[in-house]
C-alpha positions in Angstrom: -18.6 -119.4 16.4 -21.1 -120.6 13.6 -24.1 -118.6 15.0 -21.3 -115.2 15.7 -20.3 -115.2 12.1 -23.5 -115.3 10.4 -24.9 -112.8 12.8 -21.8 -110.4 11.6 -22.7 -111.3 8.0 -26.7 -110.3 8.5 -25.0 -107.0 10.1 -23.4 -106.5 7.4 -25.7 -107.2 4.9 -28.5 -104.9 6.5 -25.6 -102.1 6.7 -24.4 -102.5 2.9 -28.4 -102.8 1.7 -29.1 -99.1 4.0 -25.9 -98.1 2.2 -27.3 -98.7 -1.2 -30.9 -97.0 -0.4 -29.4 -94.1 0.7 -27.0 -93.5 -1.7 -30.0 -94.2 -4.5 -32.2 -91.8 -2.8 -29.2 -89.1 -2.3 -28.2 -89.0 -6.1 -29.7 -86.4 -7.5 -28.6 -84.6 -4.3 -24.7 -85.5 -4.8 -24.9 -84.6 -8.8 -26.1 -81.5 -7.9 -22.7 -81.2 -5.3 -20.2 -82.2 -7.8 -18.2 -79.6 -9.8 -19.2 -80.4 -14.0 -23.0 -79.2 -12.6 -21.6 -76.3 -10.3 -22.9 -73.8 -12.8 -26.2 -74.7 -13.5 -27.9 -73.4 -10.5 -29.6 -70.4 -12.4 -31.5 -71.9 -14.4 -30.3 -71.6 -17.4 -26.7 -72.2 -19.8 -25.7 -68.4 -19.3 -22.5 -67.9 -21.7 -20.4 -65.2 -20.1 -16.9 -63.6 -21.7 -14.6 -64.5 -18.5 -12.1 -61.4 -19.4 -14.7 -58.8 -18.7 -17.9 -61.0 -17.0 -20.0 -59.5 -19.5 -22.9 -61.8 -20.6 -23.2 -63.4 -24.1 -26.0 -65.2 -24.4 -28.4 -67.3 -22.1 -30.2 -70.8 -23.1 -32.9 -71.7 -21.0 -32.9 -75.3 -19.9 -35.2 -78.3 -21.7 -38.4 -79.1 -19.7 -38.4 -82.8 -19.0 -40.7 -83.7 -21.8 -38.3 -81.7 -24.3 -35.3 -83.8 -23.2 -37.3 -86.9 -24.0 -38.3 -86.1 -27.1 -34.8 -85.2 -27.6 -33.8 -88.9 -26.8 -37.0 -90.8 -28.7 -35.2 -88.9 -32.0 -32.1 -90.1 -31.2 -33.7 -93.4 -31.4 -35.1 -92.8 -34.7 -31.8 -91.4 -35.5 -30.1 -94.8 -35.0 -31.9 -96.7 -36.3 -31.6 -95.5 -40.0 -27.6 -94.1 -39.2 -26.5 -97.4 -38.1 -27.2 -98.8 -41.7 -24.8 -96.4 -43.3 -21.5 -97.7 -44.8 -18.4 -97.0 -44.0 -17.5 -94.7 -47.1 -20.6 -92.6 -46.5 -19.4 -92.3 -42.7 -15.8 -91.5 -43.8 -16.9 -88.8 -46.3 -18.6 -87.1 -43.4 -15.6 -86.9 -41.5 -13.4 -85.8 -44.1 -16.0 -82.8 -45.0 -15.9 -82.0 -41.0 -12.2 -81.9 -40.9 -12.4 -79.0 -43.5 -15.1 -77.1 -41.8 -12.7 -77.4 -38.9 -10.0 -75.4 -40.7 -11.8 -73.3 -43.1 -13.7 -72.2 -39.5 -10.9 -72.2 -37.1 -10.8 -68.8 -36.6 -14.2 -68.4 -35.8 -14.3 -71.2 -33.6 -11.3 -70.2 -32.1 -12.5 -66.9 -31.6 -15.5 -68.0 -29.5 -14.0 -70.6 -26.7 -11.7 -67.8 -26.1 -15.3 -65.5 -25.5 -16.7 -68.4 -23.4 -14.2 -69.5 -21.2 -11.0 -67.4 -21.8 -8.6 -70.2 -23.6 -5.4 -68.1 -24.5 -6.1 -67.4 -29.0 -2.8 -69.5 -30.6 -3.9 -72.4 -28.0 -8.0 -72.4 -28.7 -6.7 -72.4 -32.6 -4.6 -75.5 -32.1 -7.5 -77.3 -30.6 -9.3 -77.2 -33.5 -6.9 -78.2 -36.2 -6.3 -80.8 -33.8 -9.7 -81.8 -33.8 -9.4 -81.8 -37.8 -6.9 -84.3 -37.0 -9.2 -86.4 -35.0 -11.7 -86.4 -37.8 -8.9 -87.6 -40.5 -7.4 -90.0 -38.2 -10.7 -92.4 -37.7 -12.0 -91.7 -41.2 -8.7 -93.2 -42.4 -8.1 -95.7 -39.7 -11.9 -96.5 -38.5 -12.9 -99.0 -40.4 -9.8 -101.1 -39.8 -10.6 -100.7 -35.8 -13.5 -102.0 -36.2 -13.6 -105.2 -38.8 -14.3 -108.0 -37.8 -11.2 -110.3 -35.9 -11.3 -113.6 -36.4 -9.8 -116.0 -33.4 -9.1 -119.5 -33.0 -11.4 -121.8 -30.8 -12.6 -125.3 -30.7 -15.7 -124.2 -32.5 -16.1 -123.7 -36.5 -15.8 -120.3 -36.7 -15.5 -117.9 -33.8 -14.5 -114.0 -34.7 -15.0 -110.5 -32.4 -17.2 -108.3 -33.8 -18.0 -104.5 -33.4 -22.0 -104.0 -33.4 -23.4 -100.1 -33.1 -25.0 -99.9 -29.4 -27.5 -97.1 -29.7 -27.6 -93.5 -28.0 -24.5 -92.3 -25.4 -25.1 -89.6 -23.6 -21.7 -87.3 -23.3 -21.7 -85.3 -20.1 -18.8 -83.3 -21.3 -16.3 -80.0 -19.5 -15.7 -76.8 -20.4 -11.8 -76.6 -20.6 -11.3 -77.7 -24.0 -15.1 -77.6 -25.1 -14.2 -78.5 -28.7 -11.6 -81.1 -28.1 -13.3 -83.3 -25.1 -16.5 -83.4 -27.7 -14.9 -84.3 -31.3 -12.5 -86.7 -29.2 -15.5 -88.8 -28.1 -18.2 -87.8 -31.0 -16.2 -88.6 -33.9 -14.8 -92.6 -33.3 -18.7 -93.0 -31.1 -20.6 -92.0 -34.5 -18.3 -93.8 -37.3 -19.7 -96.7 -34.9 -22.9 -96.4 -35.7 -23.9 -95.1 -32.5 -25.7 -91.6 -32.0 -24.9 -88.9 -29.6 -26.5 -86.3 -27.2 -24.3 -83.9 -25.6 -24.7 -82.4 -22.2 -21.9 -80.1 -22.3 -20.5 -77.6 -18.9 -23.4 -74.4 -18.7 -20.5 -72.4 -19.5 -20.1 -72.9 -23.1 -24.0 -73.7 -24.7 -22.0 -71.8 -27.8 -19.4 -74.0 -28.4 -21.7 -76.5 -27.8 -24.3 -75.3 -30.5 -21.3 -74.6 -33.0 -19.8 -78.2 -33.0 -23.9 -79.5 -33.7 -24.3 -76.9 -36.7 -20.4 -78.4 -37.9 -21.7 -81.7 -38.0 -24.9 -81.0 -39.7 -23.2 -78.6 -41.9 -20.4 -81.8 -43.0 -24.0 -83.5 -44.1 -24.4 -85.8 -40.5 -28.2 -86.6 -40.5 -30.7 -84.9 -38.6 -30.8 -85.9 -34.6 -27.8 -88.4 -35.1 -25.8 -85.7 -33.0 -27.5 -83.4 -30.3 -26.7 -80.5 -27.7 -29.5 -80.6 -24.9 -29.2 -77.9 -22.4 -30.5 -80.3 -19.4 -31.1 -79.7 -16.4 -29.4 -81.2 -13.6 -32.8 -82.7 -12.3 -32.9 -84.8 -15.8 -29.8 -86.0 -15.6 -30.9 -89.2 -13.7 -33.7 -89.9 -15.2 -31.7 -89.4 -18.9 -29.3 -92.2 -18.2 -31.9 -94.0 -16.9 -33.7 -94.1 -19.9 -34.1 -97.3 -22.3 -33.3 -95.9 -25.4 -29.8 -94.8 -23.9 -26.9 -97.4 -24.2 -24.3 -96.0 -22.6 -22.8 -92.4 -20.7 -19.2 -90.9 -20.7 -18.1 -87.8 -18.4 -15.2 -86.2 -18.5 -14.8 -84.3 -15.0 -14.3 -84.7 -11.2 -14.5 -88.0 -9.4 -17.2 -87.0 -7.3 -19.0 -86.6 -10.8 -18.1 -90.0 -12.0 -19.1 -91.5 -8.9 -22.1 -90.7 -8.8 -23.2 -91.3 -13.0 -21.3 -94.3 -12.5 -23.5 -95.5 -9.7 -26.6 -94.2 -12.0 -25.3 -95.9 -15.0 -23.8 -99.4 -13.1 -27.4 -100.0 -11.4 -29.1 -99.5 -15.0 -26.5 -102.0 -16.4 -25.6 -98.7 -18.6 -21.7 -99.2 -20.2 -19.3 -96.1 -19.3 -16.0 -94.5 -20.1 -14.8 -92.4 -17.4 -11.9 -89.4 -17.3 -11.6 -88.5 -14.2 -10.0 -85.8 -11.9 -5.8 -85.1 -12.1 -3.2 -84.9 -10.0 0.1 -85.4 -11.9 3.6 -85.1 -10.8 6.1 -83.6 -13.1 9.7 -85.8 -11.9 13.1 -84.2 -12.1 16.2 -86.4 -11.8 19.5 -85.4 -11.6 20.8 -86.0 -15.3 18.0 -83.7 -16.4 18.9 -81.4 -19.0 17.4 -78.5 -16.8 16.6 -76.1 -19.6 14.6 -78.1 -21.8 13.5 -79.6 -18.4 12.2 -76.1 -17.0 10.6 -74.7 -20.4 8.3 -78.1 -20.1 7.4 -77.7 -16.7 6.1 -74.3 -17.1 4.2 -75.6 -20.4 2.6 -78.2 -18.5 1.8 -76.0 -15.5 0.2 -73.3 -17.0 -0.9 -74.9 -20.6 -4.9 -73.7 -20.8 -4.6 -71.2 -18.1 -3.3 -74.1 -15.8 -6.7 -75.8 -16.3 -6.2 -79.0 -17.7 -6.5 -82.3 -15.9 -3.1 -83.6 -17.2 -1.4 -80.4 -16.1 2.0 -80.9 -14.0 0.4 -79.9 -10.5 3.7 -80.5 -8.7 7.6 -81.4 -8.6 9.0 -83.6 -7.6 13.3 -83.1 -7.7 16.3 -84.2 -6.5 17.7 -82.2 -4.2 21.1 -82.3 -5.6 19.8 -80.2 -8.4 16.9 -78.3 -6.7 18.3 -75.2 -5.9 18.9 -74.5 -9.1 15.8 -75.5 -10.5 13.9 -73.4 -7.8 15.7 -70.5 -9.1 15.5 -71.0 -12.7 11.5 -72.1 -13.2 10.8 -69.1 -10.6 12.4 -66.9 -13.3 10.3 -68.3 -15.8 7.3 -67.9 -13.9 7.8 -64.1 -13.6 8.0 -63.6 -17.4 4.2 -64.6 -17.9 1.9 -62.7 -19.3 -1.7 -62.6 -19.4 -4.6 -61.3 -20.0 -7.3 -60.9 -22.7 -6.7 -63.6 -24.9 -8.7 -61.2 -27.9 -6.5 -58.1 -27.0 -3.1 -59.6 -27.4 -1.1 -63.0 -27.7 -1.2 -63.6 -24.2 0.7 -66.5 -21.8 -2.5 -67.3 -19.7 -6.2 -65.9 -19.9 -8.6 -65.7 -17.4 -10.0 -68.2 -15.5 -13.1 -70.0 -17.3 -15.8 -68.8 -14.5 -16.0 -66.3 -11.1 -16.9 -68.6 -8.5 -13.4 -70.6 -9.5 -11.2 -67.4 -9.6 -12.4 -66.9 -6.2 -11.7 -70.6 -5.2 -7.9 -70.1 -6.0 -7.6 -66.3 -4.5 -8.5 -68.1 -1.2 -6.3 -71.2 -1.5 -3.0 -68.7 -2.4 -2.6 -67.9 1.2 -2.5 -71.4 2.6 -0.2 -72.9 0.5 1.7 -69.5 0.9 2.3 -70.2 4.5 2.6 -73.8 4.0 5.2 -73.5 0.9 8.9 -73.4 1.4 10.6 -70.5 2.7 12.0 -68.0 0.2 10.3 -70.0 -2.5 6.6 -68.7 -2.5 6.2 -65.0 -1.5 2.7 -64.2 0.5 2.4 -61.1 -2.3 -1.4 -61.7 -3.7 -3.0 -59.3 -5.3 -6.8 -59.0 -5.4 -7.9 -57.6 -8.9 -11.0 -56.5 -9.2 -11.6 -58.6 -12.8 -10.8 -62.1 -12.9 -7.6 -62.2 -13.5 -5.1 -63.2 -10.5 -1.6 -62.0 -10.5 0.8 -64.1 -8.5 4.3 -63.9 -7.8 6.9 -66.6 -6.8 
């Protein structure tokens, strides 16, 4: 039995070791499958309006060397920016919070150009991320004093020590937000950032590193690198980084989480999405029903927190059925610069067509009487749908 169960355990061992080459050898293969690097397959950030496909502007990639350069002055960046007190850090903030607003309408303007976020929502994004900016500079500095704790020794206390250069591999569905949200509490830290944002919005990207050197953030201590998905790898690997976050599908966490584990690389992960909105029977329906459309169809119905089904009793399902269907035929959309809009386009082409061909499955697989099989195919990107 002795000589049985260490043969299993060499098995397995050669089987979870083959496991492990291969899926090294494969990653730059499986980045290249998952959806945040989708878009990079021309060979270059291309900023395209979604409401009329028309281009706006085209960033080629970094050459390898260029990226690290691009991560050597990060270093250098640190080094000095981690020395900086917390009233010079603050002050910063507070000056990027009013650029935020003074700006909003120009910001606003353009991730509605880049990937079609409906006007009055893309302006709420960034006086939200005004928020975020007042929030830390008021709050940071108590999040990160030193805690003192009781142990056996004389003194023992936590303490918060700047780590170095994070690389943010960041989407495109709210391109201000999902940056500011991460940039702002990662830099009162001390740390520096480089951002890899989606190919789909280099401008929004571009615009939030002008903010920040515009609020009077040194040189290099915050970067937008249009990399390549072929640098990616080798970017994480690199000593000078400290940690990566990515904010996208798990497929794309898995594998910079693989990348990032077997380089001993910290991360903070936000991953896929698949909520379930619950309806119980002492609901009061019409607040109930307002919210589930809101959270359906908030961004386009592109967010990762977006109610993607419902769940209801079925003493009260009938009626909701009938009443949120209702709802759903009073949206509007289109342009989100031509009129104030329920829903814009989709962000890109390629995921447009993705949902066109997924409407006739769960047509036929939906409930009778509930979804209609009544698609239209528009020749813009814009899908019309009707429940």
């Amino acid at each position: 039995l002795r000589e049985i169960l260490l043969n299993i355990m060499k098995i397995i061992k050669i089987e979870w070791v083959l496991r492990l080459t291969d899926r090294t050898e494969s990653n730059i293969r499986s980045l290249q499958e998952v959806d945040f690097m989708k878009f990079t397959s021309n060979a270059c950030f291309k900023s395209i309006n979604p409401s009329n496909e028309q281009i706006i502007d085209k960033f080629e990639f970094v050459t390898h060397d260029e990226a690290i350069m691009a991560v050597e002055r990060s270093q250098n960046a640190f080094l000095d920016w981690k020395t900086k007190n917390f009233t010079t850090k603050t002050a910063l903030l507070h000056r990027a919070s009013e650029l935020l607003i003074s700006r909003k309408e120009e910001y606003s303007r353009l991730m509605s150009e880049e990937m079609g976020k409906p006007l009055i929502q893309a302006v709420a994004e960034v006086e939200k991320c005004a928020v975020v900016c007042e929030y830390y500079a008021k709050n940071g500095e108590r999040f990160l004093s030193d805690e003192t704790i009781e142990t056996d020794a004389t003194r023992s206390y936590i303490t918060y020590q700047p780590l170095g250069a994070v690389l943010a591999i960041m989407p495109w569905n709210f391109p201000f937000w999902q940056v500011l949200r991460f940039a702002v509490p990662t830099l009162l830290s001390g740390n520096v950032c480089l951002l890899k944002h989606a190919p789909n919005v280099p401008g929004c990207a571009l615009a939030i590193q002008k903010l920040l050197n515009d609020a009077g953030f040194p040189d290099n201590v915050f970067q937008t690198i249009f990399l390549n998905i072929t640098d990616v790898q080798k970017i994480i690997e690199h000593p000078t980084i400290t940690g990566v976050t990515l904010t996208g599908s798990t497929a794309a966490g898995m594998s910079v989480a693989e990348i990032a584990g077997r380089n001993l690389k910290k991360t903070v992960m936000e991953l896929g999405g698949s909520d379930p909105y619950l309806v119980l029977e002492d609901a009061d329906l019409e607040k109930t029903i307002a919210s589930c459309v809101t959270g359906r169809m908030i961004n386009s119905g592109q967010s990762c927190i977006a109610a993607k089904r419902y769940i209801v009793v079925e003493s009260i399902r009938k009626e909701f059925e009938e009443s949120l269907t209702e709802k759903f035929k009073k949206i509007t959309y289109g342009n989100p610069l031509e009129g104030n809009f329920d829903i814009g386009p989709l962000a890109r082409r390629d995921l447009r067509d993705q949902l066109h061909n997924q409407l006739p499955e769960v047509s036929s697989k939906g409930p009778n009487g509930f979804v209609e099989d009544k698609f239209r195919m528009e020749k813009d990107i814009f899908i019309q749908q009707r429940f």
